[in-house]
NUMI-257900 format. One record per residue: chain; z, x, y of N, C-alpha, C in turn. Coordinates in steps of 0.1 Angstrom, whole numbers, plus 5000, padded with zeros to 4 digits. Layout:
! NUMI-257900
<chain:A | n_z:Z | n_x:X | n_y:Y | ca_z:Z | ca_x:X | ca_y:Y | c_z:Z | c_x:X | c_y:Y>
...
! end
This chain:
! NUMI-257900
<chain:A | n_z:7370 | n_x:5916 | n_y:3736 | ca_z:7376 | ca_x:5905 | ca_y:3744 | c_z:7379 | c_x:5893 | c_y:3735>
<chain:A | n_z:7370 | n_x:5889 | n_y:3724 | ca_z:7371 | ca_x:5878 | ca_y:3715 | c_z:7383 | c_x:5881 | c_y:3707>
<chain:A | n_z:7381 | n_x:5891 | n_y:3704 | ca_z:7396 | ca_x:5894 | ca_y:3695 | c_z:7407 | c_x:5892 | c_y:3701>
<chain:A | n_z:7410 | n_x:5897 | n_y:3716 | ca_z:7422 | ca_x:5898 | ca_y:3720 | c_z:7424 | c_x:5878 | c_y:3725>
<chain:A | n_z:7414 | n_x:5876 | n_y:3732 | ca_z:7417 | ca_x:5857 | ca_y:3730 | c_z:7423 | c_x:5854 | c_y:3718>
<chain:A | n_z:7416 | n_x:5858 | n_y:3711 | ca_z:7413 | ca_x:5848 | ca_y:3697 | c_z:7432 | c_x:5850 | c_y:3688>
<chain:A | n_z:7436 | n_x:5864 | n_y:3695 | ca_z:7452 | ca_x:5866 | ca_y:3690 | c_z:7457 | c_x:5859 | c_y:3696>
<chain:A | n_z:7454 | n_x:5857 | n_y:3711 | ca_z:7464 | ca_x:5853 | ca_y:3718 | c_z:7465 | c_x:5841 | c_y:3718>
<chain:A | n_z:7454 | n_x:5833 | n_y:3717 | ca_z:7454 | ca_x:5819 | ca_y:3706 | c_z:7463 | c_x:5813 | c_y:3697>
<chain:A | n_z:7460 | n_x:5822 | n_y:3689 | ca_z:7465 | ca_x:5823 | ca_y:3675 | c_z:7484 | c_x:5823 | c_y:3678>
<chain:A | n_z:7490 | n_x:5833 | n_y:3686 | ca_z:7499 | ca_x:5834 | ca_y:3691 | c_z:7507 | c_x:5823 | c_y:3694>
<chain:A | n_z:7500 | n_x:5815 | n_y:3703 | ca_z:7499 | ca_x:5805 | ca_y:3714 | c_z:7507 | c_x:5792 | c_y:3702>
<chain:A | n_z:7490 | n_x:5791 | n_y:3697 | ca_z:7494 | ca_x:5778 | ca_y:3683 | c_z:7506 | c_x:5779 | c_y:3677>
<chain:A | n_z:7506 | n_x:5793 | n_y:3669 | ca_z:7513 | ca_x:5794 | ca_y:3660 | c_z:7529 | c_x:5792 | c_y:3667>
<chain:A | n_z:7533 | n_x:5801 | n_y:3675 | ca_z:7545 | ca_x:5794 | ca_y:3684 | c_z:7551 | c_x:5785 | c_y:3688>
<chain:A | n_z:7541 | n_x:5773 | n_y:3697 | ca_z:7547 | ca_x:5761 | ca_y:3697 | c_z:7542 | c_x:5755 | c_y:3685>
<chain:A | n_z:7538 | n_x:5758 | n_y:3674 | ca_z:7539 | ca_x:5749 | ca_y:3662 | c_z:7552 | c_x:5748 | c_y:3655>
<chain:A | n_z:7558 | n_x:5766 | n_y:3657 | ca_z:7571 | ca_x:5769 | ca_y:3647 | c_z:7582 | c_x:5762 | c_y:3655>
<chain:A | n_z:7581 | n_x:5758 | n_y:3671 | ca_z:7594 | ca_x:5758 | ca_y:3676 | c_z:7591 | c_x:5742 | c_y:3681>
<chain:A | n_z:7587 | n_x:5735 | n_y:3674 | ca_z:7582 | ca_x:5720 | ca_y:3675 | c_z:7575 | c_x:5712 | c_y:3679>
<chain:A | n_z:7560 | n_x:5721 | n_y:3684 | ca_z:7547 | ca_x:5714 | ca_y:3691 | c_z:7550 | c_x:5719 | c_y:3707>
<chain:A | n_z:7541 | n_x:5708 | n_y:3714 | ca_z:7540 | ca_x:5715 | ca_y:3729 | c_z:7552 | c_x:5707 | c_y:3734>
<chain:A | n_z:7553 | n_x:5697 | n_y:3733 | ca_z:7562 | ca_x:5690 | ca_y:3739 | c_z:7577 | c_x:5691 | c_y:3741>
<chain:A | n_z:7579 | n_x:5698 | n_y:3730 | ca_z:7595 | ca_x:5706 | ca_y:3728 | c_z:7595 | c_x:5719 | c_y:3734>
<chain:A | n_z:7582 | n_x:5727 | n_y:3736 | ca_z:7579 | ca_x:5736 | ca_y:3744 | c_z:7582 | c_x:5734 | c_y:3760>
<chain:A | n_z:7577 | n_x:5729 | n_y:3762 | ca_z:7575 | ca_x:5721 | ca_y:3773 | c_z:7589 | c_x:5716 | c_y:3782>
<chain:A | n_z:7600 | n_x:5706 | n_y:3775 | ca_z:7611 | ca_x:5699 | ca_y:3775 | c_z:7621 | c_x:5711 | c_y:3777>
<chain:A | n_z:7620 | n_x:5723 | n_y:3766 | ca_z:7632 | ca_x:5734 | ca_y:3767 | c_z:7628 | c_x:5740 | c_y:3780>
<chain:A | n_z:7617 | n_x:5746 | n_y:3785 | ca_z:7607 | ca_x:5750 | ca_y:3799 | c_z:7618 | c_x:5748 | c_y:3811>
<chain:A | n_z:7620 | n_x:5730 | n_y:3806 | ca_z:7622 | ca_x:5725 | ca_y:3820 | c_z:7634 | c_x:5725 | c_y:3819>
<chain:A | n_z:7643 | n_x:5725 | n_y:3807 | ca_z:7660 | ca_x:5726 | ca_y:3804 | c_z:7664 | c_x:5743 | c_y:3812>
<chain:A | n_z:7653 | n_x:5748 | n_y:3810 | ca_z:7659 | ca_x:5760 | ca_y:3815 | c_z:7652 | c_x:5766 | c_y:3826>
<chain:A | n_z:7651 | n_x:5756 | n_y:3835 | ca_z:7648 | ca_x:5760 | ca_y:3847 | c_z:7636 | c_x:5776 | c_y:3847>
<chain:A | n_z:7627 | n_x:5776 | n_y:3835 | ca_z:7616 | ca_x:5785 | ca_y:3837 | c_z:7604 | c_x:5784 | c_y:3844>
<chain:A | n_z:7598 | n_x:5771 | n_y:3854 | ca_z:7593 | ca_x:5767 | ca_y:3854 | c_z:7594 | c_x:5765 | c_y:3875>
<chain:A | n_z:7602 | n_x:5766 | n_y:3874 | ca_z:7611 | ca_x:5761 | ca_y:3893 | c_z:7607 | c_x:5778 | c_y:3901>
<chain:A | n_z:7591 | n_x:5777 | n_y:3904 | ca_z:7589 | ca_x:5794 | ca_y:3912 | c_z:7589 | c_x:5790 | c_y:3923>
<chain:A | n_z:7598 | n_x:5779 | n_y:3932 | ca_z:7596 | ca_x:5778 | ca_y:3943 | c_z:7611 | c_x:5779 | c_y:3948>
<chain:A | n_z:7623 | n_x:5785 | n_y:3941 | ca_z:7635 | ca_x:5786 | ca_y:3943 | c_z:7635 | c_x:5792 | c_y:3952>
<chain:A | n_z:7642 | n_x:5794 | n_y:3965 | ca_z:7645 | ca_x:5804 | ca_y:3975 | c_z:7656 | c_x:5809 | c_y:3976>
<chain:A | n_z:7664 | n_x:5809 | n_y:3964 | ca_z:7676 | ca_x:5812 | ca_y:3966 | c_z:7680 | c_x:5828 | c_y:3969>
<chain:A | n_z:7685 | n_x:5832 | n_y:3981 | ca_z:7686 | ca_x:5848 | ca_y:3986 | c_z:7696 | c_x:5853 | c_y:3974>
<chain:A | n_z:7700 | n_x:5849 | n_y:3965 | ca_z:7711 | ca_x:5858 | ca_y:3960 | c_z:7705 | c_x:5864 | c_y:3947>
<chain:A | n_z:7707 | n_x:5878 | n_y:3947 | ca_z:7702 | ca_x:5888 | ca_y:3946 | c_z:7705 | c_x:5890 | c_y:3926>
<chain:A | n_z:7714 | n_x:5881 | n_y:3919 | ca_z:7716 | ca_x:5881 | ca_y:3909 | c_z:7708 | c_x:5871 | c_y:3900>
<chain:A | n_z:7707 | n_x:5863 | n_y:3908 | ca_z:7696 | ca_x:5854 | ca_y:3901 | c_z:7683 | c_x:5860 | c_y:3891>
<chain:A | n_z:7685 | n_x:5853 | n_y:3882 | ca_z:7672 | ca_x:5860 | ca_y:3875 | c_z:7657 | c_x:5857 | c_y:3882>
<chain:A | n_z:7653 | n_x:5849 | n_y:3881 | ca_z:7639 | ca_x:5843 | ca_y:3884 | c_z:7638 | c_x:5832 | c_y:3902>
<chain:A | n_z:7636 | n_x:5840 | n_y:3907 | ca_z:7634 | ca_x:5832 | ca_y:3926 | c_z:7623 | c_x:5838 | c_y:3929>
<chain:A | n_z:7622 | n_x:5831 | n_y:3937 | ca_z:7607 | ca_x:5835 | ca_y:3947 | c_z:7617 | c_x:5852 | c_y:3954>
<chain:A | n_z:7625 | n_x:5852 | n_y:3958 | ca_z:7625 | ca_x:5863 | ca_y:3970 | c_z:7624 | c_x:5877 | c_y:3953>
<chain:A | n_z:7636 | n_x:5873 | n_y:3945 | ca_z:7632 | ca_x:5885 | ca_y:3931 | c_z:7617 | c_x:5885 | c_y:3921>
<chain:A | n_z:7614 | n_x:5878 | n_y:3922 | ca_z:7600 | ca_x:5881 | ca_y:3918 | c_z:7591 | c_x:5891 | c_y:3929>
<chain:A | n_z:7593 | n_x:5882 | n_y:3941 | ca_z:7579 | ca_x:5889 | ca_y:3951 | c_z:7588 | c_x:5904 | c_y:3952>
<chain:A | n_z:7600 | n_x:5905 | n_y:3955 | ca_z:7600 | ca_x:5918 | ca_y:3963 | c_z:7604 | c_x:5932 | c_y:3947>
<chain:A | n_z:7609 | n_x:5922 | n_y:3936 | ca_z:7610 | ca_x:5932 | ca_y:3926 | c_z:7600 | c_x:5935 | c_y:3921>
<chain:A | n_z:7587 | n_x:5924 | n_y:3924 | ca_z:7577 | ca_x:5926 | ca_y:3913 | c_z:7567 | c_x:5939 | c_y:3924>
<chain:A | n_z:7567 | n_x:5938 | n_y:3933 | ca_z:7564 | ca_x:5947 | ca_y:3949 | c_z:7567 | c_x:5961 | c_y:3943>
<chain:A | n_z:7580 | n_x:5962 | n_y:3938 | ca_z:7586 | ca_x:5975 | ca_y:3934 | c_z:7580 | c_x:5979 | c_y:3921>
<chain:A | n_z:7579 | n_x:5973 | n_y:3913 | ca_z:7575 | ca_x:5973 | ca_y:3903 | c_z:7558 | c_x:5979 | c_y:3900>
<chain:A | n_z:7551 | n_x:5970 | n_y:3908 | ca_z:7540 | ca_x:5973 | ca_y:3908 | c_z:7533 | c_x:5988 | c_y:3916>
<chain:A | n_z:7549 | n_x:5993 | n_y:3926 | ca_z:7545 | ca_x:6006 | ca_y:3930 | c_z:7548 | c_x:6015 | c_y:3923>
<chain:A | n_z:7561 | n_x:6011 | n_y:3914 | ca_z:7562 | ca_x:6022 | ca_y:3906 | c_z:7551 | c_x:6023 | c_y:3891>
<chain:A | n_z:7546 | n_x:6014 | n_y:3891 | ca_z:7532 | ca_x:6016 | ca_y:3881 | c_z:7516 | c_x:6022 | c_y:3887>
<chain:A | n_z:7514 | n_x:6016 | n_y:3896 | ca_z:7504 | ca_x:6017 | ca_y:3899 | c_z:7502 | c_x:6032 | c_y:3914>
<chain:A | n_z:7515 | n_x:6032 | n_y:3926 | ca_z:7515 | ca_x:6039 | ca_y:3933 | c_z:7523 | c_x:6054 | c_y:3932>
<chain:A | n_z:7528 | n_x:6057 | n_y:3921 | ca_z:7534 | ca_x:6071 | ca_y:3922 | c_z:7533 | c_x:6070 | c_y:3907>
<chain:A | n_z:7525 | n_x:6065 | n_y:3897 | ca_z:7524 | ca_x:6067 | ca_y:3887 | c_z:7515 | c_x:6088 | c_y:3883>
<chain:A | n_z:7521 | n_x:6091 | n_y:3875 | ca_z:7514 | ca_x:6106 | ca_y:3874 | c_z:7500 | c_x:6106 | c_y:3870>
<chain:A | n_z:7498 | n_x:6097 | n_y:3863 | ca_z:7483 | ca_x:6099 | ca_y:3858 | c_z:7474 | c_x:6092 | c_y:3871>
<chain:A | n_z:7477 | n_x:6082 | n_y:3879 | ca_z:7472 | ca_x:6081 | ca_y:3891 | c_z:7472 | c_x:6087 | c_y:3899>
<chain:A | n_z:7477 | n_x:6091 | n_y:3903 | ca_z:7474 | ca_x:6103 | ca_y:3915 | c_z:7472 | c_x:6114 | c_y:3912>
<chain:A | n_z:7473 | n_x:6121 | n_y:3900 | ca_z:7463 | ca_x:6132 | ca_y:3897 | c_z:7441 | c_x:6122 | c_y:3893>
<chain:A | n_z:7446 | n_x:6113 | n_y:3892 | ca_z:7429 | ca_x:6106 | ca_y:3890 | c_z:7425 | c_x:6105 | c_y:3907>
<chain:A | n_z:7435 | n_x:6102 | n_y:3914 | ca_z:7429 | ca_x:6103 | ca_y:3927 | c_z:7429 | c_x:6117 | c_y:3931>
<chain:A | n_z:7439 | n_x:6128 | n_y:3934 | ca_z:7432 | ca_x:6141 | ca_y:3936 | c_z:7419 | c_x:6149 | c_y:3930>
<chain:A | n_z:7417 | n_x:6145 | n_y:3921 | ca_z:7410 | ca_x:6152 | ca_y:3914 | c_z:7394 | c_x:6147 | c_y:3918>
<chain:A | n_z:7391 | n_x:6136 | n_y:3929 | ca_z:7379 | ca_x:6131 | ca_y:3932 | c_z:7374 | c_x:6138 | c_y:3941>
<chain:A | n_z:7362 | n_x:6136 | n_y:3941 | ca_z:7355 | ca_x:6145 | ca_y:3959 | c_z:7356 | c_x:6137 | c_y:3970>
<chain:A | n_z:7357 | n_x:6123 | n_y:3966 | ca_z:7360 | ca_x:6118 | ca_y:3982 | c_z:7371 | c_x:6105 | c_y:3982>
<chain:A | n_z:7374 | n_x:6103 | n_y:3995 | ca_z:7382 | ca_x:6085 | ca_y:3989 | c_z:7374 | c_x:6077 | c_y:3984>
<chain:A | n_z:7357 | n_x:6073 | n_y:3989 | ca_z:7347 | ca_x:6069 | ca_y:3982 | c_z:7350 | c_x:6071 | c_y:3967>
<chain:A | n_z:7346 | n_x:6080 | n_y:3963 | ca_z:7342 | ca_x:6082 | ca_y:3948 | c_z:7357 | c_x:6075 | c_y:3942>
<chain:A | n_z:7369 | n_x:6081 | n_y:3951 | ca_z:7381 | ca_x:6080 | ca_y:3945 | c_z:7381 | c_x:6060 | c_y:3943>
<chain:A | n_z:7379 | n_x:6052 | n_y:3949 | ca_z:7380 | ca_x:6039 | ca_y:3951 | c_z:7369 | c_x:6035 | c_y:3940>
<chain:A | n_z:7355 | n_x:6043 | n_y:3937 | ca_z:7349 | ca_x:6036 | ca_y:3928 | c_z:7356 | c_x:6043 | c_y:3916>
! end
């Protein structure tokens, strides 16, 4: 776990150092509207809104976690839903 901090640290620094500290980080953030997750805008082309995050990220997360192959053969393969949940 120290290691992977310790890169993503490293990452972190080294990034906003090369692209002009935090505060240029920060300033471009807000030039480009990456920052606004309270958008409600319904239209469906939009990159980043509250309704395409929650309902793509919804899908997204079922196709990873709920019909993924290696998961549901780890859940058949248990003797109970018990065992399966621990």
């Amino acid at each position: 776990m120290v290691v992977m901090v310790m890169g993503f640290l490293t990452v972190l620094i080294q990034g906003s150092s090369q692209a002009g500290g935090v505060e240029k980080v920060w300033q471009t953030v807000l030039k480009g509207s990456r920052l606004d997750i309270f958008d409600f805008d319904p239209d469906p082309l939009r990159r980043h809104t509250f309704w395409t995050v929650s309902i793509g990220g919804t899908f997204t997360w079922l196709g990873i976690y709920g019909v993924n192959q290696s998961t549901i053969q780890r859940c058949i393969s248990c003797k109970s839903e018990r065992h399966a949940k621990l």
